[in-house]
C-alpha positions, 0 to 999 in steps of 0.5 A, spaced: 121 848 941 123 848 948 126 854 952 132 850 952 132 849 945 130 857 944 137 858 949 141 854 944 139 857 937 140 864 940 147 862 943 149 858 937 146 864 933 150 870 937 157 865 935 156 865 928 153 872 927 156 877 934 153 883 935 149 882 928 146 876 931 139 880 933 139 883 927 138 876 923 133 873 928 128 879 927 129 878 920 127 871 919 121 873 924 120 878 919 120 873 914 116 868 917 110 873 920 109 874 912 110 867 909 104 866 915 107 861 919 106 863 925 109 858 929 116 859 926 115 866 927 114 865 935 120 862 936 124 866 932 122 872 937 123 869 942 130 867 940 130 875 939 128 877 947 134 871 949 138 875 945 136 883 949 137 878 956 144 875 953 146 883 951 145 885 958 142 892 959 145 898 956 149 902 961 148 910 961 
């Protein structure tokens, strides 16, 4: 999957799902890592560091 690609997924990800959209990324990562198909589980973390860049740093 291209970083296009990955960009595209978190986006449409972030619209079907807000501030929950993280949560379900790492889930499906989660899931992946223990089914053994690393391949998916690689891009679904890096849908998940789209998804940090696109929430933005915290302010404090």
């Amino acid at each position: 999957m291209t970083a296009a690609d990955v960009s595209a997924l978190a986006r449409h990800l972030f619209e079907t799902h807000g501030p929950k959209a993280l949560a379900q990324a790492a889930q499906e990562a989660s899931s992946f890592e223990k089914a053994g198909d690393s391949a998916q589980a690689r891009t679904w973390r890096q849908v998940e560091a789209v998804l940090r860049e696109m929430r933005g740093a915290r302010e404090s």
